[in-house]
CHARMM internal coordinates of N, CA and C (Angstrom, degrees):
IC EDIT
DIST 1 N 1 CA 1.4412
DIST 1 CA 1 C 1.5255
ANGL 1 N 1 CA 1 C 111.19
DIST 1 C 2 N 1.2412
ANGL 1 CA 1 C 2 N 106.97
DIHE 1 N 1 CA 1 C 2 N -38.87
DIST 2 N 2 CA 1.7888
ANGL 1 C 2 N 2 CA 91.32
DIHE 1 CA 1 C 2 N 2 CA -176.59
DIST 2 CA 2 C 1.6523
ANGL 2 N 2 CA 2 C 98.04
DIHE 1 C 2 N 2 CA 2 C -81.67
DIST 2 C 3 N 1.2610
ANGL 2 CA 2 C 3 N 132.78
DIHE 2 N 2 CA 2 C 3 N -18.16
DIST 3 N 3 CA 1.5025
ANGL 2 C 3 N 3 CA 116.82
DIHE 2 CA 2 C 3 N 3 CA -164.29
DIST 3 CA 3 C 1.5689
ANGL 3 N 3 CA 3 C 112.30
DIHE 2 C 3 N 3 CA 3 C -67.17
DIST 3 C 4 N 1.9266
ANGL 3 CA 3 C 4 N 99.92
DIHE 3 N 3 CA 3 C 4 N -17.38
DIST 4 N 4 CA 1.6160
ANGL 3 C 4 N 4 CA 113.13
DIHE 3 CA 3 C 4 N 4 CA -179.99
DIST 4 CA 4 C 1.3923
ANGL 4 N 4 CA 4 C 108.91
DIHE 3 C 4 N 4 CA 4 C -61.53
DIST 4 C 5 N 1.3785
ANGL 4 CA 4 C 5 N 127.97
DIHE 4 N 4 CA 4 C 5 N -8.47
DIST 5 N 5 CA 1.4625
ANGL 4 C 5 N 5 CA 141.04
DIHE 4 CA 4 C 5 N 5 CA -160.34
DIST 5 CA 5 C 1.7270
ANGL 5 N 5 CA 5 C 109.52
DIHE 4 C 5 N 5 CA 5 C -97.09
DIST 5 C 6 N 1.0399
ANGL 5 CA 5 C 6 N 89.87
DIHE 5 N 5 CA 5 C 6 N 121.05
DIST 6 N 6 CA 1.6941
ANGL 5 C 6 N 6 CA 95.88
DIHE 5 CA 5 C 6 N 6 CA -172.50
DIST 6 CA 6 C 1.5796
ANGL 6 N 6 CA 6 C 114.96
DIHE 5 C 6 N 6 CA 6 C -82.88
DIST 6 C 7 N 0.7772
ANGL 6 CA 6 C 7 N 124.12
DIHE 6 N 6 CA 6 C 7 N 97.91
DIST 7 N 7 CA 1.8249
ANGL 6 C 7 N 7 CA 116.96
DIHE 6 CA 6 C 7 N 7 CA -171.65
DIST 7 CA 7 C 1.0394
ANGL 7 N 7 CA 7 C 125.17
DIHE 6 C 7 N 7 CA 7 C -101.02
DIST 7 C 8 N 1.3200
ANGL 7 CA 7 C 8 N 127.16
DIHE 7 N 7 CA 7 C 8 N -2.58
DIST 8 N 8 CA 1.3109
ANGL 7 C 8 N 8 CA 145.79
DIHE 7 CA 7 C 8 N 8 CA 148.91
DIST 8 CA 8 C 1.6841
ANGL 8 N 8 CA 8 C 111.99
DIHE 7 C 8 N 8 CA 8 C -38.43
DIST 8 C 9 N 1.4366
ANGL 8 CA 8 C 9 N 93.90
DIHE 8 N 8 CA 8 C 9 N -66.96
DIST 9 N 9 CA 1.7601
ANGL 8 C 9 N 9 CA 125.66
DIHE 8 CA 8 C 9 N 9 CA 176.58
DIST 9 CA 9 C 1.6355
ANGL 9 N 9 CA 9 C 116.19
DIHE 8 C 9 N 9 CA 9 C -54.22
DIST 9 C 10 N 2.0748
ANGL 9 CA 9 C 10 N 119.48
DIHE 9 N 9 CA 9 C 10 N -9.15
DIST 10 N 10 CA 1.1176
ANGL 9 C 10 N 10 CA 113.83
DIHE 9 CA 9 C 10 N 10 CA -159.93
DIST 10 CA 10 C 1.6286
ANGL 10 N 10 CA 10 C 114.47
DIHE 9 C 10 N 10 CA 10 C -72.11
DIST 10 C 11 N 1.2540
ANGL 10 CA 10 C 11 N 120.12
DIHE 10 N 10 CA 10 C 11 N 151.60
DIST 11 N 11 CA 1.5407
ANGL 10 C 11 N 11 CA 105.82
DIHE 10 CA 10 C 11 N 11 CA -178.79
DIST 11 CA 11 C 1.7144
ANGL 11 N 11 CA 11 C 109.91
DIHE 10 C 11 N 11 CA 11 C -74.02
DIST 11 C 12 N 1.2053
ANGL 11 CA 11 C 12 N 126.90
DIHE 11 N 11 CA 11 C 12 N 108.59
DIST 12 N 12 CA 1.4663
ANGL 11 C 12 N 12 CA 118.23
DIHE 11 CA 11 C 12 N 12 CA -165.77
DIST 12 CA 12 C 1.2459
ANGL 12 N 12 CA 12 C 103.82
DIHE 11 C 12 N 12 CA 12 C -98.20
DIST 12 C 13 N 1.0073
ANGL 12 CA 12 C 13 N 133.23
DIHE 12 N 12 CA 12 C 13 N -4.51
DIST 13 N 13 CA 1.9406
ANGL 12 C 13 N 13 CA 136.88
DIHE 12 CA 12 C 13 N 13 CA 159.15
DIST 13 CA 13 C 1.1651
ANGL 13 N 13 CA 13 C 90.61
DIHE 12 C 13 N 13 CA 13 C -65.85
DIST 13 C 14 N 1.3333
ANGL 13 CA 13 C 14 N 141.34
DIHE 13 N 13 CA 13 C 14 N -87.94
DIST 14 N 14 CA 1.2165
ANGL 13 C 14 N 14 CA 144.62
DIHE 13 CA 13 C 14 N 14 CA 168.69
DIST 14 CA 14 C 1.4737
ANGL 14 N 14 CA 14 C 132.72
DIHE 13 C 14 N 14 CA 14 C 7.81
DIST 14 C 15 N 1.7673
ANGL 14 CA 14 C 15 N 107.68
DIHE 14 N 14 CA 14 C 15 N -61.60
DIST 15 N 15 CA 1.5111
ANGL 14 C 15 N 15 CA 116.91
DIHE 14 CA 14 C 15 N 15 CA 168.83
DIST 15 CA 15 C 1.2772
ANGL 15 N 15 CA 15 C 101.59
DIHE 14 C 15 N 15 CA 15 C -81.49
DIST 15 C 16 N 1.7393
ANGL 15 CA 15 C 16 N 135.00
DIHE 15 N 15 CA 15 C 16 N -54.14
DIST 16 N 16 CA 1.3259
ANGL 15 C 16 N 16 CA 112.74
DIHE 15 CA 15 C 16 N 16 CA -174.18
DIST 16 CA 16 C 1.7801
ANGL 16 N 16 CA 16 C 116.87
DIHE 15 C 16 N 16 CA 16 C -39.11
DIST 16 C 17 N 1.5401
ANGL 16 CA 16 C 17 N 122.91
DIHE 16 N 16 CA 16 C 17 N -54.09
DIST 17 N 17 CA 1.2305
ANGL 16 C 17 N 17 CA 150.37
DIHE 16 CA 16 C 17 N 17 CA -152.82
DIST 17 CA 17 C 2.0696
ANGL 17 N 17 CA 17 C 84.71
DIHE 16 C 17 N 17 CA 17 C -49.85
DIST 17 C 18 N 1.7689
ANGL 17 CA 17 C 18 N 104.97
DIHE 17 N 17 CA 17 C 18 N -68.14
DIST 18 N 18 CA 0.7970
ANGL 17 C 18 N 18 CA 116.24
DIHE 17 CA 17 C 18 N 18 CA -150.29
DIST 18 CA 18 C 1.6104
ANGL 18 N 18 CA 18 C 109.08
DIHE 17 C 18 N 18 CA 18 C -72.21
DIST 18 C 19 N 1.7328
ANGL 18 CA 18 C 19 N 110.56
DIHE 18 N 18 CA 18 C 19 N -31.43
DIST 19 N 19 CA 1.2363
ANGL 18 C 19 N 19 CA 123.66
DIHE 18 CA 18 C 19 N 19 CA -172.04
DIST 19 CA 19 C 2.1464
ANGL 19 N 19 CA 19 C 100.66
DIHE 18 C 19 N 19 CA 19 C -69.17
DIST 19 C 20 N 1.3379
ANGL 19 CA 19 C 20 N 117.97
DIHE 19 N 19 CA 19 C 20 N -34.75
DIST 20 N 20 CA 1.6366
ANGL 19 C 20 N 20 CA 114.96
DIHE 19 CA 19 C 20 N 20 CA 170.76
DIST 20 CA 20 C 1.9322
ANGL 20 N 20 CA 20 C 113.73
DIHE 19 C 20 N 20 CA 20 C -68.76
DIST 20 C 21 N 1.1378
ANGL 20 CA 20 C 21 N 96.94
DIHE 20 N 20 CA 20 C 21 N -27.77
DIST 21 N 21 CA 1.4368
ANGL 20 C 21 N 21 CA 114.15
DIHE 20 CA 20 C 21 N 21 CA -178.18
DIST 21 CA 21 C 1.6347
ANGL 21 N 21 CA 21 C 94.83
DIHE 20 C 21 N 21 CA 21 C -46.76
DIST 21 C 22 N 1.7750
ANGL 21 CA 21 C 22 N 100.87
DIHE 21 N 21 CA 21 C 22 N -73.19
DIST 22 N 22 CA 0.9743
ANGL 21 C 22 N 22 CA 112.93
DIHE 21 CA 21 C 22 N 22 CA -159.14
DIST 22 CA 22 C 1.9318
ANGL 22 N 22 CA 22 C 116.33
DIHE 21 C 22 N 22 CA 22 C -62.45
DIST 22 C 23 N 1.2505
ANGL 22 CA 22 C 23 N 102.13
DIHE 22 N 22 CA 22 C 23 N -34.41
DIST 23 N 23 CA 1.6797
ANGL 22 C 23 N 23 CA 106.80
DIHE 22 CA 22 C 23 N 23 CA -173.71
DIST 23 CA 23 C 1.6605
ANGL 23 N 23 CA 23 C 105.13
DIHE 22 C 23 N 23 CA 23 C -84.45
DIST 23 C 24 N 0.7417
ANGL 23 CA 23 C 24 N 118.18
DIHE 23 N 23 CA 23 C 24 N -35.28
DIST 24 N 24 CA 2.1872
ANGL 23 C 24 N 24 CA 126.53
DIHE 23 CA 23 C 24 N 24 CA 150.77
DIST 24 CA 24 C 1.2875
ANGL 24 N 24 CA 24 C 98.81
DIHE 23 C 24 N 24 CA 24 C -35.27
DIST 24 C 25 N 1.3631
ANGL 24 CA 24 C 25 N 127.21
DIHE 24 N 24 CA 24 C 25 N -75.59
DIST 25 N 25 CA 1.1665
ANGL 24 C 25 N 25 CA 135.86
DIHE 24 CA 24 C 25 N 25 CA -166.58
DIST 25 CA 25 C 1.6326
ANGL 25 N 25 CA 25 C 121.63
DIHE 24 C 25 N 25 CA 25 C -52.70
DIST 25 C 26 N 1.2701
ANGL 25 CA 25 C 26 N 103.34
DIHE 25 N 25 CA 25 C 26 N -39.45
DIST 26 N 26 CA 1.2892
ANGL 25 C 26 N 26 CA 131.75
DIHE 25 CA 25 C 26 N 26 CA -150.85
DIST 26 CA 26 C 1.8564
ANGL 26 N 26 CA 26 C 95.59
DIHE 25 C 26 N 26 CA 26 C -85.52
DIST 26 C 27 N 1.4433
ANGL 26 CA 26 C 27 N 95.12
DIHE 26 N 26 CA 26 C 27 N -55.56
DIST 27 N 27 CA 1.8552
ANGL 26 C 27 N 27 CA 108.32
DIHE 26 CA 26 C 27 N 27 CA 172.45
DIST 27 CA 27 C 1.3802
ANGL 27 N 27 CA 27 C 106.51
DIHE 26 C 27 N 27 CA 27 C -70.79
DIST 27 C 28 N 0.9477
ANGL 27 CA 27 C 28 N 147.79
DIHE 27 N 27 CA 27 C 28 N -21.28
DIST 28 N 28 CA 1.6289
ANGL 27 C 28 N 28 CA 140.85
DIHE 27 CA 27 C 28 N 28 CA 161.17
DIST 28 CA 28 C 1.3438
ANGL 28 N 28 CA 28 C 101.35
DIHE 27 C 28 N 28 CA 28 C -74.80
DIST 28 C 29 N 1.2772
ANGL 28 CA 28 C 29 N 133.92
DIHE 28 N 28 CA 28 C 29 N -53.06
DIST 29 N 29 CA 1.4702
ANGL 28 C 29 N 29 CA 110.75
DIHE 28 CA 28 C 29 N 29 CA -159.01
DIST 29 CA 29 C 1.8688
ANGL 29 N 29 CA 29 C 92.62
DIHE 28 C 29 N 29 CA 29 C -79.86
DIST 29 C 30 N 1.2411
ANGL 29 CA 29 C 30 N 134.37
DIHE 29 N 29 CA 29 C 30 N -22.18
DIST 30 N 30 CA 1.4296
ANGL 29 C 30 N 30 CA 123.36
DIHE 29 CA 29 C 30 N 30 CA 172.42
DIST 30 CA 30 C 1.4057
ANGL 30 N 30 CA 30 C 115.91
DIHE 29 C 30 N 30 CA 30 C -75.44
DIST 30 C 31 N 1.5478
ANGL 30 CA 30 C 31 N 121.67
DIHE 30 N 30 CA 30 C 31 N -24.07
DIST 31 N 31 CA 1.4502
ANGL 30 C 31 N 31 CA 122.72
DIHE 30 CA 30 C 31 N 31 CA 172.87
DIST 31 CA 31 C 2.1095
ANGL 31 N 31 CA 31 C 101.22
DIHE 30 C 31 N 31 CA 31 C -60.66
DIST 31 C 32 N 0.9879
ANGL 31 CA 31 C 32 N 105.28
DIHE 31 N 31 CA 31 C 32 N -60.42
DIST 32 N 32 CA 1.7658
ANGL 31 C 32 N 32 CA 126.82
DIHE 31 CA 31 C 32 N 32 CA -158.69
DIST 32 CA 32 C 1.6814
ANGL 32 N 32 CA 32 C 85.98
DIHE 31 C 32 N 32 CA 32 C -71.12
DIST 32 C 33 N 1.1971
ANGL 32 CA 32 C 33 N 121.72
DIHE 32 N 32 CA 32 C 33 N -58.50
DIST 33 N 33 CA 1.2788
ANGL 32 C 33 N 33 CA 108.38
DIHE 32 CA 32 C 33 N 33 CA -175.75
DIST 33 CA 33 C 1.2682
ANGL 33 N 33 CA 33 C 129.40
DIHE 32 C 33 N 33 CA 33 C -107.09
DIST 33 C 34 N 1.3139
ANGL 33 CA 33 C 34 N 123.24
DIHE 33 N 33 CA 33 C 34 N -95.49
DIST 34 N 34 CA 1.6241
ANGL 33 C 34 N 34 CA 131.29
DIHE 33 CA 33 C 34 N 34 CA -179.99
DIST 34 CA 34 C 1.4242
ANGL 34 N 34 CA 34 C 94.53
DIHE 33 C 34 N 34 CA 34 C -114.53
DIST 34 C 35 N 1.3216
ANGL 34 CA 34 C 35 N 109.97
DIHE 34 N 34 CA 34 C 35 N 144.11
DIST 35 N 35 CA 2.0011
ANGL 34 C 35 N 35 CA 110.60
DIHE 34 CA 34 C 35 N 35 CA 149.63
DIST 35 CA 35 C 1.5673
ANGL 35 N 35 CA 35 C 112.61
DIHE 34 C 35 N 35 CA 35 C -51.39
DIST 35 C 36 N 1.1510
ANGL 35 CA 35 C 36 N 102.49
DIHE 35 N 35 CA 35 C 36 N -50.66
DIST 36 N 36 CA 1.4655
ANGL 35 C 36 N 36 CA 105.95
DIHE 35 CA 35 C 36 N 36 CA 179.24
DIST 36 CA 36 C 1.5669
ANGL 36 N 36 CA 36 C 113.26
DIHE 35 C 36 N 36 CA 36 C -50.19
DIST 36 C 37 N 0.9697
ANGL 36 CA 36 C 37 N 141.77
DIHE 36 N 36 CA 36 C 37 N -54.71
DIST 37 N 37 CA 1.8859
ANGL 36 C 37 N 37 CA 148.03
DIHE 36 CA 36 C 37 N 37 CA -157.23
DIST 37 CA 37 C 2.0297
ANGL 37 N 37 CA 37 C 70.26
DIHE 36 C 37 N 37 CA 37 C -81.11
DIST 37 C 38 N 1.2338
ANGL 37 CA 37 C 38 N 136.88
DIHE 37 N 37 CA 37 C 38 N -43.07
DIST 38 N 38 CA 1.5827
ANGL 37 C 38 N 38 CA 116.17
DIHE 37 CA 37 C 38 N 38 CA -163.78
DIST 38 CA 38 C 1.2276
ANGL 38 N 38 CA 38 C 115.09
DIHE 37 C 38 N 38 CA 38 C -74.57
DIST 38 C 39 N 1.5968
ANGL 38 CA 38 C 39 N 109.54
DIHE 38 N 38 CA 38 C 39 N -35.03
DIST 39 N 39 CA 1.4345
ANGL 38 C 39 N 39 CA 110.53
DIHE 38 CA 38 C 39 N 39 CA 164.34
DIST 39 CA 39 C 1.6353
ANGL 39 N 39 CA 39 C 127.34
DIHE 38 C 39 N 39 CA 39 C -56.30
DIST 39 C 40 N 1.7303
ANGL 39 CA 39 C 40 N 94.05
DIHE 39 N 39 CA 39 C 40 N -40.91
DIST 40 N 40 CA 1.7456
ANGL 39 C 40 N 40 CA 73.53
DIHE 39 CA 39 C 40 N 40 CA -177.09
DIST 40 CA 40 C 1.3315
ANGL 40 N 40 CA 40 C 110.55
DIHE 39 C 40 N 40 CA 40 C -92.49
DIST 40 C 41 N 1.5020
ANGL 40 CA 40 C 41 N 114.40
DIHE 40 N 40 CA 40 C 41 N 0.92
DIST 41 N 41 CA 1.3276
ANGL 40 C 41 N 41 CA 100.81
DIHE 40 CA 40 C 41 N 41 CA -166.27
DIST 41 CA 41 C 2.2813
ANGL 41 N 41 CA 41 C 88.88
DIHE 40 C 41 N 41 CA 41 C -71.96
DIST 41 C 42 N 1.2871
ANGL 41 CA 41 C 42 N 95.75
DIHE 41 N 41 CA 41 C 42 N -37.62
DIST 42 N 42 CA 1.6811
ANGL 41 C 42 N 42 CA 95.10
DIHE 41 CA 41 C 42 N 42 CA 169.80
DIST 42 CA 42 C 1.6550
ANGL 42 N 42 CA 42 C 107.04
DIHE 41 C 42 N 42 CA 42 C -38.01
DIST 42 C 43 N 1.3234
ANGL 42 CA 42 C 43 N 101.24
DIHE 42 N 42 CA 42 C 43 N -82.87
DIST 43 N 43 CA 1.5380
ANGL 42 C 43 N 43 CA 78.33
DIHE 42 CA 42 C 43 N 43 CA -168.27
DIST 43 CA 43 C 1.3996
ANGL 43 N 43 CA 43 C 133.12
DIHE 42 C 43 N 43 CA 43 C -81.60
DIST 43 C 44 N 1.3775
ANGL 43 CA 43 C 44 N 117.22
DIHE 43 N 43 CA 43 C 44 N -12.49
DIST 44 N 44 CA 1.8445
ANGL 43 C 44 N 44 CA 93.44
DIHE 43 CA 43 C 44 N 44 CA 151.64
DIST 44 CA 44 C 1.1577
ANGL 44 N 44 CA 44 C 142.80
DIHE 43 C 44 N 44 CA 44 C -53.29
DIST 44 C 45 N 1.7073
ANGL 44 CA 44 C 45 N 105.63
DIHE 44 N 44 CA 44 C 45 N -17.55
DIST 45 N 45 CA 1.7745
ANGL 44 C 45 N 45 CA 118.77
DIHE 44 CA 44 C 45 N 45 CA 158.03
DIST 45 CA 45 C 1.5580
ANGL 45 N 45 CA 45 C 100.96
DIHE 44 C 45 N 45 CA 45 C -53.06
DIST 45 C 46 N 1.4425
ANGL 45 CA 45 C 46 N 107.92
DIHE 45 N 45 CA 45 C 46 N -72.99
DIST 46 N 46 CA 1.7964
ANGL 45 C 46 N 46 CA 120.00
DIHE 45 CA 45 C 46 N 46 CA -169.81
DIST 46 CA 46 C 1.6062
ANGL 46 N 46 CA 46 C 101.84
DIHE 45 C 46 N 46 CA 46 C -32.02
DIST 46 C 47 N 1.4554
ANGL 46 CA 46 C 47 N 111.11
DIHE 46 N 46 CA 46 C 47 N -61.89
DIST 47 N 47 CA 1.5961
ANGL 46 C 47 N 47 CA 127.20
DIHE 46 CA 46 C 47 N 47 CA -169.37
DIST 47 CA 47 C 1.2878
ANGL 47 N 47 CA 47 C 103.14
DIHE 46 C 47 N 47 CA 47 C -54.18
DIST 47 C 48 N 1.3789
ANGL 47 CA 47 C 48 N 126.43
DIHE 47 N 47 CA 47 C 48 N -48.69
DIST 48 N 48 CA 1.5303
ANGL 47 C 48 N 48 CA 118.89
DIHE 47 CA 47 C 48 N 48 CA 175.29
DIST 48 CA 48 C 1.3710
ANGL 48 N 48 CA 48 C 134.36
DIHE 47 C 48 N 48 CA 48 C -80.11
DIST 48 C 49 N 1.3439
ANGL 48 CA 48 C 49 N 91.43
DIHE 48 N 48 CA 48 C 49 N -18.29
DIST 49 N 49 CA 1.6175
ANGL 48 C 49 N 49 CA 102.09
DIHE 48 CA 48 C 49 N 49 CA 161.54
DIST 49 CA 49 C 1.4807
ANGL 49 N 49 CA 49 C 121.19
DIHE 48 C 49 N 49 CA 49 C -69.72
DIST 49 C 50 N 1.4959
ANGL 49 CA 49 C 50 N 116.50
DIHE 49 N 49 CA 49 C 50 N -45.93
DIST 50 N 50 CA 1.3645
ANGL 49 C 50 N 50 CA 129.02
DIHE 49 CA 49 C 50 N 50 CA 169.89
DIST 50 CA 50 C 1.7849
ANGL 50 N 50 CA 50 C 107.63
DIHE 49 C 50 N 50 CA 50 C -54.57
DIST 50 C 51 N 1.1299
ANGL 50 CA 50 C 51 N 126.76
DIHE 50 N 50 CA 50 C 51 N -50.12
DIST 51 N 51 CA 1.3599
ANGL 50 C 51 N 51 CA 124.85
DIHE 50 CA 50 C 51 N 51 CA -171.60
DIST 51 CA 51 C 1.1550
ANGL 51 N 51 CA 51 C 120.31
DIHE 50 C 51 N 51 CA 51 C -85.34
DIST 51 C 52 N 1.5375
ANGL 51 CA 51 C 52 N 123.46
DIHE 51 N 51 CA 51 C 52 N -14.02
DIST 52 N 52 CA 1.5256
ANGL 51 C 52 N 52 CA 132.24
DIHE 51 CA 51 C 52 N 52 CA -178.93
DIST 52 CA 52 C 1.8211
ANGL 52 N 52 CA 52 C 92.05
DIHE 51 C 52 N 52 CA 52 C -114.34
DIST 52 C 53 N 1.1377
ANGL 52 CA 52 C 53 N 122.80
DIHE 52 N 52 CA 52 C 53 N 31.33
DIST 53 N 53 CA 1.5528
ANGL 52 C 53 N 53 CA 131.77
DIHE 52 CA 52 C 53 N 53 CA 169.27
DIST 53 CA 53 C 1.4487
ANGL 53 N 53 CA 53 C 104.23
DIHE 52 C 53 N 53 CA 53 C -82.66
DIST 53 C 54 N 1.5469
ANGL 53 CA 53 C 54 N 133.45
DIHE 53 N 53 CA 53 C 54 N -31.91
DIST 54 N 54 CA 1.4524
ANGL 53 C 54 N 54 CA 131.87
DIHE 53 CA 53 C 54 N 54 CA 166.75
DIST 54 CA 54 C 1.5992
ANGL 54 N 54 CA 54 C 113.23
DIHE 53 C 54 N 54 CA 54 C -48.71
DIST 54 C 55 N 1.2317
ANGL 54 CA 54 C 55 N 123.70
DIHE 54 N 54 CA 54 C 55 N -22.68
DIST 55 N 55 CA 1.1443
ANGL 54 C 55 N 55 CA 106.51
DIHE 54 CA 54 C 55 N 55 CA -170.63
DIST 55 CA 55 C 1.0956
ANGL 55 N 55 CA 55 C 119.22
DIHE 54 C 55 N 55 CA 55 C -89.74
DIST 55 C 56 N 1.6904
ANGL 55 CA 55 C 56 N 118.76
DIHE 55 N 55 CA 55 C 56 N 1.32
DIST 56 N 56 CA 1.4445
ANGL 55 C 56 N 56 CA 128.95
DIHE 55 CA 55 C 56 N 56 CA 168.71
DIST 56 CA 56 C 1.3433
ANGL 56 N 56 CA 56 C 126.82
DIHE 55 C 56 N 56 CA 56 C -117.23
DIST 56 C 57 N 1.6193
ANGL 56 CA 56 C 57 N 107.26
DIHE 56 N 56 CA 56 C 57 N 12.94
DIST 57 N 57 CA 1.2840
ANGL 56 C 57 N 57 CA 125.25
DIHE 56 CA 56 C 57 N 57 CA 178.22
DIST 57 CA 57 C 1.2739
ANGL 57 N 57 CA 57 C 134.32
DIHE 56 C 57 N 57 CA 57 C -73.29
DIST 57 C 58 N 1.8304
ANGL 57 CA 57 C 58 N 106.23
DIHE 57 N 57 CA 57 C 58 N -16.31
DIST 58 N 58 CA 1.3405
ANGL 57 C 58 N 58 CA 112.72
DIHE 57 CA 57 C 58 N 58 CA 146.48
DIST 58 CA 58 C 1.5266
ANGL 58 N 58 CA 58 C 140.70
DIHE 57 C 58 N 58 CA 58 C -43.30
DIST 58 C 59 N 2.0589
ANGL 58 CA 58 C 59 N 85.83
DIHE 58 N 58 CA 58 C 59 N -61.92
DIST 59 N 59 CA 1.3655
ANGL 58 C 59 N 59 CA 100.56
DIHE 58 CA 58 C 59 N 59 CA 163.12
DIST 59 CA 59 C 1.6253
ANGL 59 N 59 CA 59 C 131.79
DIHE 58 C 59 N 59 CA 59 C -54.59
DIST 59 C 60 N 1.3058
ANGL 59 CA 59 C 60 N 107.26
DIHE 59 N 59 CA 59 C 60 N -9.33
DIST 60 N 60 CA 1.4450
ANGL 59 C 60 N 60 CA 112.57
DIHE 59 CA 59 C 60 N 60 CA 172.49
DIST 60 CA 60 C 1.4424
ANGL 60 N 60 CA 60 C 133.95
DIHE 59 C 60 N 60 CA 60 C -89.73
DIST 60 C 61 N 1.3461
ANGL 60 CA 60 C 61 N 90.40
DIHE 60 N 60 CA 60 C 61 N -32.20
DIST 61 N 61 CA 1.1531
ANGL 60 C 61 N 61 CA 98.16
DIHE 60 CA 60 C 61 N 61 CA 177.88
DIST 61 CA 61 C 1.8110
ANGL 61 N 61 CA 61 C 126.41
DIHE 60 C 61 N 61 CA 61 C -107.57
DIST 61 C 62 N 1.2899
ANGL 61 CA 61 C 62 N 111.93
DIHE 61 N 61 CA 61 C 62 N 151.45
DIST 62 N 62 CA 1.6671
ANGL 61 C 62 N 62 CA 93.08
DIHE 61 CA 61 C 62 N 62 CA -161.64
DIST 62 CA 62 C 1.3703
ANGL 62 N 62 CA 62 C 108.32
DIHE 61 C 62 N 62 CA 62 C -121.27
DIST 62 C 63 N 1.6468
ANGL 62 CA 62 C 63 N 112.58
DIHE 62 N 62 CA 62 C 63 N 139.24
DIST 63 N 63 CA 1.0689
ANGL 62 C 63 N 63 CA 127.99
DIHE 62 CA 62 C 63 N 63 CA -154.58
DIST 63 CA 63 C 1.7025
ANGL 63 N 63 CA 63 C 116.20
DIHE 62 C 63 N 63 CA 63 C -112.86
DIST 63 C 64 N 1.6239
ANGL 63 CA 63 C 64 N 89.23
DIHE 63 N 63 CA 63 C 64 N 91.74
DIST 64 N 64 CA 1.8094
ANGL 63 C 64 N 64 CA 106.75
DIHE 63 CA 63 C 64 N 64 CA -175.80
DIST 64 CA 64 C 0.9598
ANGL 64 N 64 CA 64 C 104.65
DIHE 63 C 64 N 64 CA 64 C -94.88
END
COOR INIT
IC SEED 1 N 1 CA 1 C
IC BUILD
């Protein structure tokens, strides 16, 4: 199933954009609050990004 995945084709503006989003985000809420609430708020971004990744899996993959 993942080899059906085209990665060549991935939008990489896209993950950079989203991957600074997330570590910005991630270092403010650990500066203001705990490291801990920054860490997970990190990876429940990662985790939801990974599991809501079907919805662009069309776009990834190409249909000959």
């Amino acid at each position: 199933m993942i080899n059906s995945i085209e990665t060549k084709h991935l939008p990489v503006k896209d993950l950079i954009v989203s991957g600074l989003i997330i570590f910005i985000m991630s270092t403010i809420i650990a500066n203001i609050y705990n490291p801990l609430w920054g860490f997970t708020y990190a990876f429940g971004n990662v985790i939801t990004l990974v599991f809501l990744s079907w919805l662009y899996k069309d776009s990834w993959s190409t249909h000959q």
